[in-house]
C-alpha positions as CSV (number, residue, x, y, z in Angstrom):
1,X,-20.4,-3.7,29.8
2,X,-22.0,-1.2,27.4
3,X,-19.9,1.9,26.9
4,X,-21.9,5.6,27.1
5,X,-23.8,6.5,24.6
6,X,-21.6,10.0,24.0
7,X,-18.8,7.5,23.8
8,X,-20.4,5.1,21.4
9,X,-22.3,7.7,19.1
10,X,-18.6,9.7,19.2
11,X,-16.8,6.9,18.0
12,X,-19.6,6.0,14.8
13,X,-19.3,9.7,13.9
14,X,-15.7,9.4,13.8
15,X,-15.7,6.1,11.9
16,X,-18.3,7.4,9.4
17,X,-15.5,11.0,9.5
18,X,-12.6,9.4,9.2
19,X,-12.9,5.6,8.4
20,X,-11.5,2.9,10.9
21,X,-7.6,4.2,11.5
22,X,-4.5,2.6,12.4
23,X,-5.1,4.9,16.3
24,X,-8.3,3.8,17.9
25,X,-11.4,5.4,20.0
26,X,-8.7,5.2,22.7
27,X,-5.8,6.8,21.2
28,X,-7.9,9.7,19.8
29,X,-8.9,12.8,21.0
30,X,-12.1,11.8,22.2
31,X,-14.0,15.2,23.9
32,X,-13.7,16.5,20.6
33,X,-16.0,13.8,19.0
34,X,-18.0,13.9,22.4
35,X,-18.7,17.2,21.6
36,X,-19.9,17.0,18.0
37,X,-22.8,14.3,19.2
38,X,-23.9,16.4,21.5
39,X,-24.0,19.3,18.4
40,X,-25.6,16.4,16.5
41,X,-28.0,15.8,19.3
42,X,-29.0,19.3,19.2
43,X,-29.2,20.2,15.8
44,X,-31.7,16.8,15.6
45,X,-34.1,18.2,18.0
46,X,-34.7,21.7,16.0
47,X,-34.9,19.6,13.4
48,X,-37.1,17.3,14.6
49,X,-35.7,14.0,15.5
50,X,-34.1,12.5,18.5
51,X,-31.3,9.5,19.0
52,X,-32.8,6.5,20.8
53,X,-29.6,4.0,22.9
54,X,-30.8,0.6,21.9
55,X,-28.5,-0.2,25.2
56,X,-26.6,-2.7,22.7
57,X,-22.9,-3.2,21.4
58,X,-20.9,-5.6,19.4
59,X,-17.8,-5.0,20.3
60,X,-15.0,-5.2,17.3
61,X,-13.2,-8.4,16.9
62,X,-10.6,-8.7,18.7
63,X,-7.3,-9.0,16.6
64,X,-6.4,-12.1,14.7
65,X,-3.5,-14.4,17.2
66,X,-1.5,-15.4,14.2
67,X,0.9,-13.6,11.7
68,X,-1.0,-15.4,9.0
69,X,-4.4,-13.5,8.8
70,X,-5.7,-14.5,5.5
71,X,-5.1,-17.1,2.7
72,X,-7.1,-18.3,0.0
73,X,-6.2,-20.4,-3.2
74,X,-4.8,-19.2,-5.9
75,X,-7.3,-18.5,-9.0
76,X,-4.7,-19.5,-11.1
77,X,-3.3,-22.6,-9.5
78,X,-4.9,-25.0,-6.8
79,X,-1.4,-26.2,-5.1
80,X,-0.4,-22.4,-4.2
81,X,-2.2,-20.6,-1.3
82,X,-2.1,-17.0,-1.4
83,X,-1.6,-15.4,2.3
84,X,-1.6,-11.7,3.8
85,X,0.7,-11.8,6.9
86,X,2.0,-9.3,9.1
87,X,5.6,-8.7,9.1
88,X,6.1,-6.8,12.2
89,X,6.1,-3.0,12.9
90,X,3.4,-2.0,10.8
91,X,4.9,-4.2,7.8
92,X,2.6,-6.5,5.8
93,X,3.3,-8.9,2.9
94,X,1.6,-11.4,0.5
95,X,3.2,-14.7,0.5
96,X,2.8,-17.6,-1.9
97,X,3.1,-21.0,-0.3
98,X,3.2,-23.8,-3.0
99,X,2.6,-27.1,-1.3
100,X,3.8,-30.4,-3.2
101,X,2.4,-33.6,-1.9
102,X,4.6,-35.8,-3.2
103,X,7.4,-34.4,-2.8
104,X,6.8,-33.7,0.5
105,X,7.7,-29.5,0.4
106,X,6.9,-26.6,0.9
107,X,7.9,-23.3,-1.2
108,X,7.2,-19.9,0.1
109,X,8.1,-16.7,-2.2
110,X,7.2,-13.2,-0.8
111,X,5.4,-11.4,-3.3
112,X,4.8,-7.6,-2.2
113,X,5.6,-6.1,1.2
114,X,4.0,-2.8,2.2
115,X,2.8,-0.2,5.0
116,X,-1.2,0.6,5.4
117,X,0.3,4.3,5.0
118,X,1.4,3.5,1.7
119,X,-1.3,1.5,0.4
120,X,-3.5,5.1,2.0
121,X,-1.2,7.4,-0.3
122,X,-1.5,4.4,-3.5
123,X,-5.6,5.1,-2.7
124,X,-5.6,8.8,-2.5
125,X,-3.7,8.7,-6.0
126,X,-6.1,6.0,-7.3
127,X,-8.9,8.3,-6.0
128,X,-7.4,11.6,-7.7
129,X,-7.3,10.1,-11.1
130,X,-3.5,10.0,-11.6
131,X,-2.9,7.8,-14.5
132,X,0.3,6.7,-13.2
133,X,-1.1,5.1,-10.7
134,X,-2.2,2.3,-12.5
135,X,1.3,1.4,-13.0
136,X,2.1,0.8,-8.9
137,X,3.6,-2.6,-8.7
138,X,0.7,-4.5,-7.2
139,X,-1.8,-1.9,-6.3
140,X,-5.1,-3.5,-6.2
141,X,-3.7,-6.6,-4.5
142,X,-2.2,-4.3,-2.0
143,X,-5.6,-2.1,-2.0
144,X,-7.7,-5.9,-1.2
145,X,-5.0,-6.6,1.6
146,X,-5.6,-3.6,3.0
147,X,-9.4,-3.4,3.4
148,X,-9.1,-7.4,4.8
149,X,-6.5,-6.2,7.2
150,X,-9.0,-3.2,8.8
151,X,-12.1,-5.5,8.7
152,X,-10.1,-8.2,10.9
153,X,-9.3,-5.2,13.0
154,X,-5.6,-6.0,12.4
155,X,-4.6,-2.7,11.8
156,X,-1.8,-2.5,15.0
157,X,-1.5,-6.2,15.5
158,X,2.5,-7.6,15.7
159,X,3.7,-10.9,15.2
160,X,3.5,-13.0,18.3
């Protein structure tokens, strides 16, 4: 089922306001954004252009099943997998798994835990040009986790 276009066009002009947030189309104030299309929709027509409905959706993915989202292999060293998981009431951490084959183990050391509110304020600094910034324990790793975490749409996901 294809959603209105009021509903649609409200929602990309509060994604391209706002950027994807932890409170969806659905937990927003949505008339508001309604409203502004149809603003936009007027102000096109004085100024000569129109909005066409292609009719067509791709929904967003829906949110990933496990608490493991991500991993990918350490640059550094092969045997240790580098994973984002979600902790559990808006907590996330980056977790290093060494595997040894021959001995059979596993090894699993937590190496940063943080909030997507955090990692917004660690960005807003970042983006202000405060020099201390650069000395937040894991920022950019944090900053990566962050953006993989909104483009899986796993923004309000808890562990099953």
């Amino acid at each position: 089922m294809i959603r209105d276009l009021r509903d649609r066009a409200g929602e990309a002009l509060r994604e391209a306001r706002i950027g994807r947030s932890r409170f969806g189309w659905d937990q927003c104030d949505q008339d508001d954004w309604r409203r502004a299309f149809d603003a936009f929709v007027r102000i096109g027509k004085r100024l000569g252009f129109s909005v066409v409905d292609t009719r067509t959706e791709t929904p967003r993915p829906p949110a990933p099943s496990a608490a493991a989202i991500y991993a990918l292999t350490d640059h550094r060293d092969a045997s240790v997998e580098r994973s984002v998981l979600c902790t559990g009431g808006g907590n996330w951490s980056i977790i290093s798994t060494r595997r040894d084959a021959k001995a059979a183990t596993v090894d699993t050391k937590t190496l940063l835990t943080f909030t997507l509110a955090e990692v917004d304020l660690n960005c807003d600094r970042i983006l202000a040009g405060d020099p201390s910034a650069k000395d937040i324990k894991g920022v950019l790793t944090k900053v990566a986790a962050a953006n993989v975490i909104r483009m899986l749409n796993a923004e309000t996901m808890e562990p099953s």
